[in-house]
C-alpha positions as CSV (number, residue, x, y, z in Angstrom):
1,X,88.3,55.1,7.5
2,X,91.2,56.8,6.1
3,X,93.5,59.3,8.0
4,X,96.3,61.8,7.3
5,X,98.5,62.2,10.1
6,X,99.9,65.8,10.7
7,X,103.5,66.0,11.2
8,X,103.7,66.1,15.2
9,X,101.5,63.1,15.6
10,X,103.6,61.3,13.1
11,X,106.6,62.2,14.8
12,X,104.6,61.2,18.6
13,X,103.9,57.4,17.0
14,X,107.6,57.2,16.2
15,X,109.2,58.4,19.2
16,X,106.9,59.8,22.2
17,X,103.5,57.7,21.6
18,X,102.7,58.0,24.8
19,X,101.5,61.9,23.8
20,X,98.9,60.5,21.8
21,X,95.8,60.1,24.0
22,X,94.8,56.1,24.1
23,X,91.7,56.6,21.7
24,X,93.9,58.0,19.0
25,X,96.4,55.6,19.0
26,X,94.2,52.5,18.7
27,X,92.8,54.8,16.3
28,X,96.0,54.8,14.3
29,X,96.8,51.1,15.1
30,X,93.3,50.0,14.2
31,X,94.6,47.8,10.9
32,X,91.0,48.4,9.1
33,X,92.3,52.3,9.0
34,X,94.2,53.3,6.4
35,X,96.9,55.9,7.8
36,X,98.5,58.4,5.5
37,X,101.8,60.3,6.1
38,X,102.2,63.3,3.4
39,X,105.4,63.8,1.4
40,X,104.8,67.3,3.2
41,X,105.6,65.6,6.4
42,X,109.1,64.3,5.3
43,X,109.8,67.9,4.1
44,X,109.2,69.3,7.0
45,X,110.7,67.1,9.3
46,X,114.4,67.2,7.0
47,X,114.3,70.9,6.8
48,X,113.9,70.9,10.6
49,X,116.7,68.8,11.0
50,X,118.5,70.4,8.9
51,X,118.4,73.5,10.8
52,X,119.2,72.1,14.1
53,X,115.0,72.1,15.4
54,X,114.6,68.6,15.3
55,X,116.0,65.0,15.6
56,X,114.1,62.5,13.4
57,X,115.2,59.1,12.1
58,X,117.4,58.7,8.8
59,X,114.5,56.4,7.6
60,X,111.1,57.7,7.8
61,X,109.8,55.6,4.6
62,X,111.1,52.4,6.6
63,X,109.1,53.4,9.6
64,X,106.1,54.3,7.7
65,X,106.3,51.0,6.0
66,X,106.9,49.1,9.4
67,X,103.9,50.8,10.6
68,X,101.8,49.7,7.6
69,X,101.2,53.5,7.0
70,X,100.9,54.7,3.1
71,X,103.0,57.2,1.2
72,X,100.4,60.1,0.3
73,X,102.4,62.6,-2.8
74,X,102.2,65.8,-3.1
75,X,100.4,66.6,-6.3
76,X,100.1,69.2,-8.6
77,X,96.0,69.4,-7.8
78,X,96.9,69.9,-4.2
79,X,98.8,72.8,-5.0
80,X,95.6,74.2,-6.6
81,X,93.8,73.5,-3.9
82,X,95.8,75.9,-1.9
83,X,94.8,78.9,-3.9
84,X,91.2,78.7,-2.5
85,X,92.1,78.3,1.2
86,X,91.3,81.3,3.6
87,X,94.4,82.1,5.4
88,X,93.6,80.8,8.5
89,X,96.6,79.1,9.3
90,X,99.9,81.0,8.7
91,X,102.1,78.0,8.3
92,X,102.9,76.8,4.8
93,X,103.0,72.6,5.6
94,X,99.9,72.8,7.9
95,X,98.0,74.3,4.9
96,X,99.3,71.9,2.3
97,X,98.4,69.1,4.3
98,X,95.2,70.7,5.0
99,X,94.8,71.1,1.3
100,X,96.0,67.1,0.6
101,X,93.2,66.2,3.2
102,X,90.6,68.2,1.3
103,X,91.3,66.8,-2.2
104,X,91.9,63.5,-0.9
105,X,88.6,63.2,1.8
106,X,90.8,62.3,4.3
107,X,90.7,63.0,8.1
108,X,92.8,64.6,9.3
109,X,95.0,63.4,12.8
110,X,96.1,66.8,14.4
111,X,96.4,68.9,18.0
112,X,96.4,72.0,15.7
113,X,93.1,73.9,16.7
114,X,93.5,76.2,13.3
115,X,92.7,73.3,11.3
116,X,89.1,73.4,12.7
117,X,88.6,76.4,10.5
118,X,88.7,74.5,7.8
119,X,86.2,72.4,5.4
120,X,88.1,68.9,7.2
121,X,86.8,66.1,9.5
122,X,89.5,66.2,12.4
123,X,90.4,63.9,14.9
124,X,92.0,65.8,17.8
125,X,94.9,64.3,19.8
């Protein structure tokens, strides 16, 4: 299966995994998953860190790599995509990852309870 993890669940498997309830994480350790982290996710985490919200490592590609995760870009397509979304969900990264996991038939790895208002498979943590 493939799987796009949202921003606080990527950030929970680098430094708190013990947030993730157990059959998410063996989920996201399962090697015959693919796991995706969005460019959208390393956005949000710098600006965030950037403004004084969050601490984050210097080298999230490193720790996605470690992890055996993939890189998933943000595309021009996905942009596209986020013309025809309802406004469900108010925040801007939460819909363009919403948006990658439509276009790219992924499920999606979230707590969020707005994404469920959405055309997605999600897995809730």
């Amino acid at each position: 299966m493939n799987y796009l993890l949202d921003t606080h669940v990527f950030l929970s498997v680098l430094g708190a995994p013990e947030k993730l309830d157990p059959p998410t994480a063996a989920l996201i350790r399962d090697p015959r998953n693919a796991i995706f982290v969005s460019a959208v996710t390393a956005v949000e985490i710098s600006i965030k860190v950037a403004l004084g919200k969050l601490d984050a490592p210097d080298d999230l590609e490193d720790e996605i790599r470690l992890r055996g995760f993939s890189h998933l870009p943000l595309l021009y397509r996905h942009g596209v995509r986020l013309r025809s979304l309802p406004a469900h969900h108010a925040d801007p990264f939460d819909r363009m990852l919403i948006a990658q996991a439509i276009d790219e038939r992924l499920r999606i790895i979230t707590h969020d309870r707005k994404f469920a208002e959405y055309p997605i498979e999600v897995v809730w943590t």
